[in-house]
C-alpha positions, 0 to 999 in steps of 0.5 A: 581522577581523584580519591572518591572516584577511586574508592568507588573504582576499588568497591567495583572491583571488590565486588566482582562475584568470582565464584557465582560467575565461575559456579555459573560458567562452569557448573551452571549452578549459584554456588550460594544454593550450595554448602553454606551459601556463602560466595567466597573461597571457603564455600568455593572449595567445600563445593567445586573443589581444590582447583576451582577453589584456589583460583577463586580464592587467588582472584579474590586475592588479586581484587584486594591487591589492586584495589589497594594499589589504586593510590599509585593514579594519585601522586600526592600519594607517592610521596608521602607514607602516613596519608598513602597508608591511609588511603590505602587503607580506605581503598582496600575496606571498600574493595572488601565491602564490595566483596561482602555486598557486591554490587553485580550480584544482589549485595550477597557475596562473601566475607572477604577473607581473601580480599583482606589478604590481598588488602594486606599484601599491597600495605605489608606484604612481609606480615600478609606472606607469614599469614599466607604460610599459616593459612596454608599449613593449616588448610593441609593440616586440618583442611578446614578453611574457615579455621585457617582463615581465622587462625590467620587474621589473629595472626596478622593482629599479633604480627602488626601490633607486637611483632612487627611493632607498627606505629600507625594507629590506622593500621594497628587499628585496622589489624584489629579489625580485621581479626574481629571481622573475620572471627565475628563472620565466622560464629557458625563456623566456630560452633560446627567446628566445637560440634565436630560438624565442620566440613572439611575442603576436599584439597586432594581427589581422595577427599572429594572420593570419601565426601562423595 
């Protein structure tokens, strides 16, 4: 197996439409007729809920987590930390434009908040736990989750670039990357959020009662 095999394994995996199969399987329904018309997590939880949305959002999750980890079938990699960040970093954005134009559901997916997450994880798993901890307090402050998303990739940004210090210059480079993605995905978001607009995540059966 060598690297192009397992970059293209890794946009496999990114392409894995959680949420249409579980809309499909569980709802009969494509979740991309409903709400934004998005097929990520953020969609996931404004239409089927809390539950349905925390398990697509940890299997987006887990796709961007293993996908990144693929370098462990190569063992140049294991020994060697500059070209396995690389690499690593080469796998995870293909697991990410996998979710973004998935391959088994008609290149339209999501905008691969989540993957990233995972991405991060499996590269820094310390800078990817304080994301975590700043997406989840402000999706259960606000309940809105492309807020938490984009509070959370500017705070990764932060993190790699000042606090953390890192000295690789692909992953400080990626770090800002992900923080324009996530924030460019999200223009729409942001003008429903200045309107007031934004439709917040029903988290607790007593916010789904006063959305329905």
């Amino acid at each position: 197996m060598n690297e192009m095999m397992l970059i293209v394994l890794a946009y496999l995996l990114g392409s894995i439409p959680t949420s249409i199969w579980v809309s499909k399987a569980v709802f009969g329904i494509d979740i991309r007729q409903f709400g934004s018309g998005n097929a990520g997590a953020t969609n996931t939880f404004r239409v089927l809920g809390s539950k349905w949305g925390a398990f697509v959002m940890t299997a987006d999750i887990s796709k961007g987590l293993i996908a990144t980890s693929l370098y462990i079938f190569l063992p140049f990699y294991l020994d060697n930390e500059l070209a396995r960040t690389n690499f690593m970093i080469v796998l995870g954005m293909a697991a990410v434009i996998g979710h973004i134009f998935p391959i088994w559901a008609d290149f339209r997916g999501g905008k691969g908040v989540a993957t990233i997450l995972g991405m991060a994880l499996a590269i820094q798993p310390i800078v990817a736990l304080i994301c975590m901890l700043v997406f989840l307090v402000t999706l259960f402050s606000t309940r809105f989750v492309s807020l938490s998303s984009m509070l959370a990739s500017v705070v990764f940004m932060v993190l790699i670039l000042f606090i953390f210090n890192e000295k690789e210059t692909s992953y400080r480079l990626f770090a800002i990357i992900v923080a324009l993605m996530v924030v460019i995905t999200h223009q729409k978001n942001i003008g429903r959020l200045i309107n007031g607009k934004e439709n917040k995540a029903p988290l607790f059966k007593k916010d789904r009662k006063q959305q329905d």
